[in-house]
C-alpha positions as a Markdown table, in Angstrom:
| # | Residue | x | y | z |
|---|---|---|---|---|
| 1 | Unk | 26.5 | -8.2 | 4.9 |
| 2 | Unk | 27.2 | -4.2 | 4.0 |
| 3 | Unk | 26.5 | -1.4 | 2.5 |
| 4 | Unk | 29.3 | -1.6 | 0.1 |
| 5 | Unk | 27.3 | -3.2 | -2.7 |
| 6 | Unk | 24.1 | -2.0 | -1.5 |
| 7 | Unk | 21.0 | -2.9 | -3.2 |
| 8 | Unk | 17.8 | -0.5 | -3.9 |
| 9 | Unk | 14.6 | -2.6 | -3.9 |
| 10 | Unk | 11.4 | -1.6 | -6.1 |
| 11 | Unk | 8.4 | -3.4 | -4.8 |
| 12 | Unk | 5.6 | -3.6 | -6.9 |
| 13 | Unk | 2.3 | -2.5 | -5.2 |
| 14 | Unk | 0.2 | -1.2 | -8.5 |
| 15 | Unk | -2.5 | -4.1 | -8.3 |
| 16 | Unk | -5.9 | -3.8 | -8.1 |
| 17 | Unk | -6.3 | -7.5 | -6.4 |
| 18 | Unk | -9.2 | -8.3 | -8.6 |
| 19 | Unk | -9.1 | -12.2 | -8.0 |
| 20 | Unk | -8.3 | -11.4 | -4.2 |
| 21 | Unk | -11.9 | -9.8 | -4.0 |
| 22 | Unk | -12.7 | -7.0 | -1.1 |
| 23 | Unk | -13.3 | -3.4 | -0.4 |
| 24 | Unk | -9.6 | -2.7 | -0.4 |
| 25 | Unk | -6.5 | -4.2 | -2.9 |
| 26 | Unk | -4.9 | -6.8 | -1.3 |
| 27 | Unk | -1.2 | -5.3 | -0.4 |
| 28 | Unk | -3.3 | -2.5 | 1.8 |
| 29 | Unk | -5.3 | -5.1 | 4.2 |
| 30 | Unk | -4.8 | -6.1 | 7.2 |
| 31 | Unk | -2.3 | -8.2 | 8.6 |
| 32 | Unk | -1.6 | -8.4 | 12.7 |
| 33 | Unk | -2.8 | -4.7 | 13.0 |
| 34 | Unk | -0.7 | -3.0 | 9.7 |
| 35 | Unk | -1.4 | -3.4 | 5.9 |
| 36 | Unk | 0.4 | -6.0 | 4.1 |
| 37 | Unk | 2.3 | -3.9 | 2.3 |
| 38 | Unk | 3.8 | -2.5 | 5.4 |
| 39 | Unk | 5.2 | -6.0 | 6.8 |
| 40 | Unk | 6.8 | -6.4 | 2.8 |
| 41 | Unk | 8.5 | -3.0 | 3.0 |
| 42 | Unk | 9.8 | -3.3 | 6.7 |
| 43 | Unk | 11.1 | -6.7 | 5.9 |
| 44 | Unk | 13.2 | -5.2 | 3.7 |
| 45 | Unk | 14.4 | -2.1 | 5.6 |
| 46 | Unk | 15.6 | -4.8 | 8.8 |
| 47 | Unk | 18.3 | -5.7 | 6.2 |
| 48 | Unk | 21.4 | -4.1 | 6.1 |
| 49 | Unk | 22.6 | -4.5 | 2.7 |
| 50 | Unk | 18.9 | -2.7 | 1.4 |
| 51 | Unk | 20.2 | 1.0 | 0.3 |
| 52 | Unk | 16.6 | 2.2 | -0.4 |
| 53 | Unk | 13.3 | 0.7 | -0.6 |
| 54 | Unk | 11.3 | 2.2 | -4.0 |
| 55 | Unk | 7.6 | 1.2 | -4.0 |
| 56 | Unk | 5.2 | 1.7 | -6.9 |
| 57 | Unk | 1.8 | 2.2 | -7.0 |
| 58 | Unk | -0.9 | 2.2 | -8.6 |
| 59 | Unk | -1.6 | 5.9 | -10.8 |
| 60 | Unk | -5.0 | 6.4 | -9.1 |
| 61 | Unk | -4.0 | 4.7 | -5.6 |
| 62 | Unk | -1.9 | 8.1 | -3.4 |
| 63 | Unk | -4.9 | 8.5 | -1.6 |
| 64 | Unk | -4.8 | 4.9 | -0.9 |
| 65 | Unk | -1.2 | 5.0 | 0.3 |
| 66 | Unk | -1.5 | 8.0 | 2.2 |
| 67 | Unk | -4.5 | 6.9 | 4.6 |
| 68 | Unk | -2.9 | 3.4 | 4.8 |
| 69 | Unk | 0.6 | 3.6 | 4.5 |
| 70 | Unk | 1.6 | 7.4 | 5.6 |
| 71 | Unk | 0.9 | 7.4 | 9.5 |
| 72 | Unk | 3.7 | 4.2 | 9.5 |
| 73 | Unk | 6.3 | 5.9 | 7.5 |
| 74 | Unk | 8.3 | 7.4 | 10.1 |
| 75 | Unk | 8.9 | 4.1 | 10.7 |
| 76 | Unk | 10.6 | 3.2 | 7.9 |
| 77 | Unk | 13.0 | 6.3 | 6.6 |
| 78 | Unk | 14.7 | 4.5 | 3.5 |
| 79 | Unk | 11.2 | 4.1 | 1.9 |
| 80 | Unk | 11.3 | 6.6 | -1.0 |
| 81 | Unk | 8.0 | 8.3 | -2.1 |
| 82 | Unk | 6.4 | 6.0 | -4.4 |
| 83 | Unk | 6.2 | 6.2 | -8.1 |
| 84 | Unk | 3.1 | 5.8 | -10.0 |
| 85 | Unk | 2.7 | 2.0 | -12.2 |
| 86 | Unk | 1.0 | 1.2 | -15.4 |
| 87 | Unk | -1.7 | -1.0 | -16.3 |
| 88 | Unk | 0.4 | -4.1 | -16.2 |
| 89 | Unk | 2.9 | -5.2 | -13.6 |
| 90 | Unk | 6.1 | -5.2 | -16.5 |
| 91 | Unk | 5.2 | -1.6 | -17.6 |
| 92 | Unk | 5.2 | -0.7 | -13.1 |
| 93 | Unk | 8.2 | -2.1 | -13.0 |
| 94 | Unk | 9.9 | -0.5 | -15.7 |
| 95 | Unk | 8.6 | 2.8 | -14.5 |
| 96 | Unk | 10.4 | 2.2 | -10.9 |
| 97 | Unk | 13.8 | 1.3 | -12.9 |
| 98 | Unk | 13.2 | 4.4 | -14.9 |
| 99 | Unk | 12.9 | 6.7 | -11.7 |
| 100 | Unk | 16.3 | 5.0 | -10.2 |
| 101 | Unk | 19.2 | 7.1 | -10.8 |
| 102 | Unk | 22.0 | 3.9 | -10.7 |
| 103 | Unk | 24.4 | 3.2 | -12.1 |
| 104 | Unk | 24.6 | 0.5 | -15.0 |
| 105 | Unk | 26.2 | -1.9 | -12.6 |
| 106 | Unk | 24.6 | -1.2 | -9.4 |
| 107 | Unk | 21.8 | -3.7 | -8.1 |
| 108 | Unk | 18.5 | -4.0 | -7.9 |
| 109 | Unk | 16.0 | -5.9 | -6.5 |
| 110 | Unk | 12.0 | -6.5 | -7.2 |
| 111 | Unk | 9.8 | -7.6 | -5.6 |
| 112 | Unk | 5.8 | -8.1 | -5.4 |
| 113 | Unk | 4.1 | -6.1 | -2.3 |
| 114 | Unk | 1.9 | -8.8 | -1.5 |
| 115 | Unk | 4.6 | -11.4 | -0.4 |
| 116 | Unk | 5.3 | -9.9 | 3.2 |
| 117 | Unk | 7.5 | -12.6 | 4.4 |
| 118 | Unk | 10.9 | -12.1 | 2.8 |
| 119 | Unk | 12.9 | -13.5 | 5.4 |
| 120 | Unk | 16.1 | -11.9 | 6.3 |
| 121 | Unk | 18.3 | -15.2 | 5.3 |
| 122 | Unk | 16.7 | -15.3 | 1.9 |
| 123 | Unk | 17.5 | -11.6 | 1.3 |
| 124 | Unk | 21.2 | -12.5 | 2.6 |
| 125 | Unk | 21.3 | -15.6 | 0.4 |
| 126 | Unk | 20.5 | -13.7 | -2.3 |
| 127 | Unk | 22.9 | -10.7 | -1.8 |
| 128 | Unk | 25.2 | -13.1 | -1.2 |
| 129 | Unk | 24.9 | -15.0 | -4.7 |
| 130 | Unk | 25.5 | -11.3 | -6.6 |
| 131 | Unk | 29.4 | -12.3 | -7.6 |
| 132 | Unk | 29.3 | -14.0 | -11.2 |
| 133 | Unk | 25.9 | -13.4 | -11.6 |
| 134 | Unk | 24.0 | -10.4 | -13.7 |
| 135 | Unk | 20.4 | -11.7 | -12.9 |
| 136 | Unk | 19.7 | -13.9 | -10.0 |
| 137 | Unk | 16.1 | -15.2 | -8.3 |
| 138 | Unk | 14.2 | -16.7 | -5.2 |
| 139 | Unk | 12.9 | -19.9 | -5.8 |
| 140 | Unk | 11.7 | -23.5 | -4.4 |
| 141 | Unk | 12.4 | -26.9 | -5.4 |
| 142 | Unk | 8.8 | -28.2 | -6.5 |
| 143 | Unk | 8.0 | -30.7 | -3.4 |
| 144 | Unk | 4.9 | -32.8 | -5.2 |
| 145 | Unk | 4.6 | -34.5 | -8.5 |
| 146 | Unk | 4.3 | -32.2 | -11.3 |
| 147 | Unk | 1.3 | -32.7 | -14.1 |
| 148 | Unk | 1.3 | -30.4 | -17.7 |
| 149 | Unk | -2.4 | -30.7 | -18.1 |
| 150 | Unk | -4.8 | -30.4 | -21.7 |
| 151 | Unk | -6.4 | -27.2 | -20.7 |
| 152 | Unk | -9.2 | -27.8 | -22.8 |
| 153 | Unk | -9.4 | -31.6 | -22.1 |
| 154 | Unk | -8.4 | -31.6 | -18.1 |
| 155 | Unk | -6.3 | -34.6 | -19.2 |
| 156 | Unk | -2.9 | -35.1 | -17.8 |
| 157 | Unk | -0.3 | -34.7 | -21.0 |
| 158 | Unk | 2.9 | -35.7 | -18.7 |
| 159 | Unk | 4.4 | -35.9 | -15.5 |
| 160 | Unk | 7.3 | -33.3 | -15.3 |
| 161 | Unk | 10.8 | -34.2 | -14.0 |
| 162 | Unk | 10.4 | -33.0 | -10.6 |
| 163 | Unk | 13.5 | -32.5 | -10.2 |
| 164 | Unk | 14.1 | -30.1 | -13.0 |
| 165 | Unk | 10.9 | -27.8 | -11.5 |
| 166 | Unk | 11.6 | -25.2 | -9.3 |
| 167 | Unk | 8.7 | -22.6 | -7.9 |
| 168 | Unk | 9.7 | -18.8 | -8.4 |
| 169 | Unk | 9.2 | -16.3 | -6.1 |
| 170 | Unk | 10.5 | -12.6 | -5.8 |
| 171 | Unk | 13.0 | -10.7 | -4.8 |
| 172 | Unk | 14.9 | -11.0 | -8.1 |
| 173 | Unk | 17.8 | -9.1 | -8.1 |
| 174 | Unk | 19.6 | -7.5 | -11.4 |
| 175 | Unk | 22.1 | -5.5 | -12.6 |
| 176 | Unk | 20.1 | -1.8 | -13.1 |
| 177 | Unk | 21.4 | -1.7 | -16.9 |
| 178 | Unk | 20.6 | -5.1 | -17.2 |
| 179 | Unk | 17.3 | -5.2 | -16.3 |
| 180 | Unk | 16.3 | -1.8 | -17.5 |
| 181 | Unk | 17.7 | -2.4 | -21.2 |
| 182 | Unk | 15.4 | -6.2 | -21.2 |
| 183 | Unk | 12.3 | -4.0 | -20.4 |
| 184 | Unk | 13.4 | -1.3 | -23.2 |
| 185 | Unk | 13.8 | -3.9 | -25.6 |
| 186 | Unk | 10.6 | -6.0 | -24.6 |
| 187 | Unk | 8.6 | -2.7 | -24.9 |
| 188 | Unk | 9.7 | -2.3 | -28.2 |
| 189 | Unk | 8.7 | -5.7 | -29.5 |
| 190 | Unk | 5.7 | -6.1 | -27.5 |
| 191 | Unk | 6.7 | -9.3 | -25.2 |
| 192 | Unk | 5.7 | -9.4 | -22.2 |
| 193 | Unk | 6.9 | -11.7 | -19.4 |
| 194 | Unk | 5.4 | -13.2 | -16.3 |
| 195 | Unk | 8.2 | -11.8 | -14.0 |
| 196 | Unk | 11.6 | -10.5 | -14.1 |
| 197 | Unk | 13.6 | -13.5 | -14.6 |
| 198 | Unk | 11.4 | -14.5 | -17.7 |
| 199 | Unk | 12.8 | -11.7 | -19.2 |
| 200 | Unk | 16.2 | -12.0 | -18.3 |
| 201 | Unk | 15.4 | -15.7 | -20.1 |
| 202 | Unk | 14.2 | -13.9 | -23.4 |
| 203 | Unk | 16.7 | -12.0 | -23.3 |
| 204 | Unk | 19.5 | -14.8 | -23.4 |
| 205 | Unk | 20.4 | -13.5 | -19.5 |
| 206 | Unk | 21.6 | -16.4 | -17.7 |
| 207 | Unk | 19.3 | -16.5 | -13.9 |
| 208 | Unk | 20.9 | -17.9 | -11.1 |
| 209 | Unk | 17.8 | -19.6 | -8.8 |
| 210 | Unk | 18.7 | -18.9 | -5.3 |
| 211 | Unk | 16.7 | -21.2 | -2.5 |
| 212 | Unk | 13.9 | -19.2 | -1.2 |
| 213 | Unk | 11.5 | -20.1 | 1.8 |
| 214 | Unk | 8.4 | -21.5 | 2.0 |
| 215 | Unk | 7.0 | -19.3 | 4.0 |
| 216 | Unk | 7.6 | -16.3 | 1.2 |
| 217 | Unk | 4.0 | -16.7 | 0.0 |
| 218 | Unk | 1.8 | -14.4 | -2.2 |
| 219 | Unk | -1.5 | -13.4 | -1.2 |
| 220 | Unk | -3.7 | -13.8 | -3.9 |
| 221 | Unk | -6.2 | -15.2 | -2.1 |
| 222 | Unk | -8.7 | -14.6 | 1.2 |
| 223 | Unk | -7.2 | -18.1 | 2.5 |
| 224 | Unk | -3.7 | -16.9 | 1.8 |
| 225 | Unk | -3.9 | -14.0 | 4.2 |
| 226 | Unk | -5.7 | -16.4 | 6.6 |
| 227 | Unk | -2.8 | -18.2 | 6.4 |
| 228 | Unk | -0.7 | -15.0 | 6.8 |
| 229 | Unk | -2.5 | -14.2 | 10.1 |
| 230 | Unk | -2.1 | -17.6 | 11.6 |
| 231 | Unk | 1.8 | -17.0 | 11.1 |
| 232 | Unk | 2.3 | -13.8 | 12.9 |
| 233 | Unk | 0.0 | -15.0 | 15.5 |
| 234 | Unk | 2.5 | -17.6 | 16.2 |
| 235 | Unk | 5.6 | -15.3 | 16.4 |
| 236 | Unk | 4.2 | -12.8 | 18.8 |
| 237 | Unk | 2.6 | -15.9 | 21.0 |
């Protein structure tokens, strides 16, 4: 993997990490000594075919950043200075594509700050799975039996093809254009999406799933980053 088709990466970092609970928002505690977001943006700079690392933050949360984040940035020189987000995670990431200066056809990646284990072969599959493809996402093969559940009932409707059922995670990679003319046009209609690749799917943008890795969890919650801990304990043991 090069630099010749490089990709920038936004990571979205704007959350307050309300259901995550705490003094601090999730992607700024600690994890084996650094915040989490600082694991998430590092991943990314190891790789090679990473041009830029963009991340976007919350509009009230520099000071955050600075205490947390700004002693470790020396570290990590192809982190730009981050851009502030919006109330909802579609309107931060349209305000990190509109801060890119790209090209229509150049690539790039987003990703949520609060999965900090992106491995390196997942962000090589994934640059690697860029020919043919406009829109393109990390995912998992569901591995247990899938229910669609009466949510006002807590009846079981149906069991799901499990086979059909894949679990999506980020990075999702795009065309710039691409990307930045589905969030244009979902502003102006009002739709909003869950992530990236359900808007390429509104859109009519065929999304190529790319396998993922198990381990590319998000934090959402306090047994999550348990969970996190445990890991890293286990790679520096």
């Amino acid at each position: 993997m090069t630099l010749d088709n490089p990709v920038t990466m936004i990571v979205v970092a704007a959350g307050s990490g309300q259901r995550f609970g705490g003094p601090l928002p999730k992607q700024y505690l600690d994890l084996a000594g650094r915040p989490v977001l600082f694991h998430t943006l590092k991943a990314f700079h190891n790789h090679e075919a990473i041009a830029a690392i963009l991340p976007v933050i919350a509009a009230d949360g520099r000071s955050l950043w600075d205490r947390w984040l700004g002693p470790c940035l020396a570290e990590l020189p192809r982190v730009r200075t981050p851009v502030s987000g919006g109330a909802t995670r579609q309107e931060s990431v349209w305000r990190g594509l509109l801060a890119l200066d790209l090209a229509a056809d150049a690539w790039v990646g987003i990703h949520d700050a609060a999965r900090p284990f992106p491995s390196q072969d997942m962000i090589t599959r994934l640059c690697a799975s860029r020919r043919d493809n406009e829109a393109l996402c990390a995912a998992i093969p569901a591995a247990d039996t899938v229910k669609r559940v009466d949510p006002h009932r807590g009846i079981i409707v149906e069991t799901l093809e499990r086979s059909h059922i894949w679990l999506a995670q980020t990075p999702q990679l795009f065309r710039h254009g691409t990307i930045l003319d589905l969030h244009e046009r979902a502003r102006q209609t009002g739709f909003n999406a869950t992530d990236d690749a359900s808007l390429a799917e509104w859109g009519g943008i065929p999304v190529r799933v790319v396998p993922g890795d198990v381990k590319n969890i998000k934090i959402t919650q306090p047994d999550d980053l348990q969970l996190a801990q445990k890991w890293f304990q286990k790679e520096v043991s």
